[in-house]
C-alpha positions in Angstrom: -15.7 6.5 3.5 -17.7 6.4 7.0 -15.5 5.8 9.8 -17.3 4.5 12.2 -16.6 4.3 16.2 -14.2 1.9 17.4 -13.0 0.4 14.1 -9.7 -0.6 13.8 -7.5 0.6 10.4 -4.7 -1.5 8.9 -2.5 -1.0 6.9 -0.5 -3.8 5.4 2.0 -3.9 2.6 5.7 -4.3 2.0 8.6 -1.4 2.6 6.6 1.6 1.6 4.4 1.3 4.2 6.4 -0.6 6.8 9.0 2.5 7.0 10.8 1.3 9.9 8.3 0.4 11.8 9.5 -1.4 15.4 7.9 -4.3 14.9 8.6 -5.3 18.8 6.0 -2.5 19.5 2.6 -4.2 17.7 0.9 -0.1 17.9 3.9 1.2 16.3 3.2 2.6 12.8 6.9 3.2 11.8 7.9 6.8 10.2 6.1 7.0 6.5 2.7 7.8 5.0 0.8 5.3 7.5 1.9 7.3 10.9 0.7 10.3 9.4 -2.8 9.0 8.3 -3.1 7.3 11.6 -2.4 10.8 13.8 -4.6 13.0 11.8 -7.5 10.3 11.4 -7.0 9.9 15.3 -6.7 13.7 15.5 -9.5 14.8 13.8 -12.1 12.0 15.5 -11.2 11.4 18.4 -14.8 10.4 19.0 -14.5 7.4 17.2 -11.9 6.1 19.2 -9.8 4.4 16.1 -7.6 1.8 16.3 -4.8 2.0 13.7 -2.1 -0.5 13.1 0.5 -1.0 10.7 1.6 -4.9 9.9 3.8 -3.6 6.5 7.3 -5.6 5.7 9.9 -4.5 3.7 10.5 -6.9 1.0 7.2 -8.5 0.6 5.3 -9.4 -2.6 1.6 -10.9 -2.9 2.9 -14.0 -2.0 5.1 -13.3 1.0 1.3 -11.5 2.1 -0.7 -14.2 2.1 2.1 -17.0 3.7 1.9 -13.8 6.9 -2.7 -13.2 5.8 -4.0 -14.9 9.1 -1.6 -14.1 11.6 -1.2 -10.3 10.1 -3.9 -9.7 8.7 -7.5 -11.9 9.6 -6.8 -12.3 12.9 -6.5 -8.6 13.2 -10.0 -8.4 11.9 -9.6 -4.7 11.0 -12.6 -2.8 9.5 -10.4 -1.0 7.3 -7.6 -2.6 4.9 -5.4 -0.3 3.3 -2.9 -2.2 1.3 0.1 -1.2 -0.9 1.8 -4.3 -2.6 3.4 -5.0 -6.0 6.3 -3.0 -6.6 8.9 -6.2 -5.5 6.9 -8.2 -7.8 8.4 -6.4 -10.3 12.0 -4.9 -8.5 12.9 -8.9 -8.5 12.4 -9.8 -12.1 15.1 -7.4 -12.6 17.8 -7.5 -9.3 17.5 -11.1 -8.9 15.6 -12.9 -12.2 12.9 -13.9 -10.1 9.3 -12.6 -11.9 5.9 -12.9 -11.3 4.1 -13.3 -14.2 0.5 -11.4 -14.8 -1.8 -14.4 -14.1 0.3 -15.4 -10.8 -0.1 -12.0 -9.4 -3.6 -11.6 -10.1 -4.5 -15.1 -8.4 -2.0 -14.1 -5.2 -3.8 -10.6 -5.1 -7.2 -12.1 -5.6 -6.9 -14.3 -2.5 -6.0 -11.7 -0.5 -9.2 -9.6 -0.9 -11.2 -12.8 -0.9 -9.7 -13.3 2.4 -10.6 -10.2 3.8 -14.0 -9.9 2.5 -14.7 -13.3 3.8 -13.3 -12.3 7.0 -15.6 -9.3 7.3 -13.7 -6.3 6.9 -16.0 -3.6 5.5 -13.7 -1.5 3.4 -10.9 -1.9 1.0 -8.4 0.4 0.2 -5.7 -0.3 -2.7 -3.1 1.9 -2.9 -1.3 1.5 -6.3 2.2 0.2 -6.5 4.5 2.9 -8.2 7.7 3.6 -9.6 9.2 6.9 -9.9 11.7 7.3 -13.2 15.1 7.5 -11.0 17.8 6.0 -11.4 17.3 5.8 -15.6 17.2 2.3 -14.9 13.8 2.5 -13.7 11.9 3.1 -16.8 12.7 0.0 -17.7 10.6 -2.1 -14.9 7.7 0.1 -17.0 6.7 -3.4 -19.2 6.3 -5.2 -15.8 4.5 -2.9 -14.1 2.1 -1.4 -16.0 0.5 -5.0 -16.8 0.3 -4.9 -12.4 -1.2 -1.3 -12.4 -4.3 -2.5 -14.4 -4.8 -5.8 -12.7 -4.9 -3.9 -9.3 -7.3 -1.9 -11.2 -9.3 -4.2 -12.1 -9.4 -5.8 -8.7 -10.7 -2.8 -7.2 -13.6 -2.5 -9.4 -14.8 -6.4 -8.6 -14.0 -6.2 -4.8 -15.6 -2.6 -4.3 -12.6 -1.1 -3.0 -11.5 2.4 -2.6 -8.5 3.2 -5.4 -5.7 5.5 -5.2 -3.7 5.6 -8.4 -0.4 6.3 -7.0 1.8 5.7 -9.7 0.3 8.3 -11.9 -0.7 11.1 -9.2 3.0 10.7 -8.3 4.2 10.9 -11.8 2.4 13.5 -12.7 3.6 15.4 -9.4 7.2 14.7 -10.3 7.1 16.2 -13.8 7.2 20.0 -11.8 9.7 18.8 -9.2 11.9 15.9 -10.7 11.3 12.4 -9.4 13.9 12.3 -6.8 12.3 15.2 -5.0 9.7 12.2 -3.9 11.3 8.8 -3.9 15.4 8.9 -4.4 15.5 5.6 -5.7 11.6 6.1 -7.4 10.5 3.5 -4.9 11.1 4.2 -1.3 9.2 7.9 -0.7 11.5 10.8 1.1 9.6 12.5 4.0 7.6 14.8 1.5 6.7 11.6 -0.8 5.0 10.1 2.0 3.6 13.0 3.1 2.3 13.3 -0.4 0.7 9.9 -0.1 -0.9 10.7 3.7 -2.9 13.5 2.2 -4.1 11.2 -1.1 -5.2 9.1 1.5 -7.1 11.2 3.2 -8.7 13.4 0.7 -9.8 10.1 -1.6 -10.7 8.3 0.7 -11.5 10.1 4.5 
């Protein structure tokens, strides 16, 4: 990707990217993978005098992103998306019998990146939701998931977007290490799993 001078970088997304951000500070990027990405991009080119901003709320599915798409996300008009969604469309089939079935996620996902192409924004980047195998429990959420994983494929391919496939870079990572070592739950990331996530960022895509 071509950064180019004064364009403004959002990411967006639900608890894995909010990481406690303060969201009475609008530049603050909170304390996971999005901070990081933001201070090296800013770092590294400081030329291009980037904005970066970080609109991510825990809990959210496609559906809780486009109620919050104008107000967090259009009116922003951000050059560059980066978006990470998908993983509480499947956490609340099984903690609160509340799914999302295949076709409803791909419409809800769909109108998000309509919206922002519409809107302008020159580049897309999906970051694929994820779950790590821990507690055992977690294997289980593998028949909703993986159903997800190759709609958001999919999505990327007809929308032009950059991809990062998260779930299976991280997988594959946590065959050497154990999957706690990068998400204790195999959701949220620890401090290396989103540092693992800042630098797939930024070598796939920057």
């Amino acid at each position: 990707m071509q950064l180019e001078h004064g364009d403004v970088i959002l990411f967006q997304g639900d608890s894995v990217t909010d990481a406690g951000r303060d969201r009475s500070s609008p530049g603050d990027l909170g304390r996971g993978y999005a901070s990081l990405v933001g201070a090296l991009l800013q770092a590294d080119r400081p030329h291009l005098d980037l904005t970066v901003l970080n609109r991510g709320v825990s809990g959210n599915r496609t559906a809780d992103l486009l109620a919050r798409w104008d107000t967090d996300c259009l009116s922003l008009a951000p050059s560059v998306l980066s978006i990470l969604i998908g993983v509480n469309n499947v956490w609340r089939r099984y903690d609160s019998n509340d799914p999302t079935d295949p076709q409803t996620f791909r419409g809800e996902y769909e109108r998000l990146l309509e919206g922002a192409r519409t809107a302008g924004v020159r580049e897309i980047v999906m970051l694929e939701p994820f779950v790590l195998p821990v507690p055992e429990d977690r294997r289980t959420w593998r028949e909703d998931l993986d159903p997800k994983i190759a709609i958001c494929r999919e999505l990327a391919s007809t929308f032009g977007a950059w991809y990062l496939p998260l779930d299976g870079l991280l997988n594959a990572a946590a065959v050497r290490t154990g999957p706690a070592y990068w998400a204790a739950d195999g959701v949220h990331p620890s401090p290396a799993g989103h540092g693992f996530i800042a630098r797939a960022w930024l070598e796939q895509v920057a």
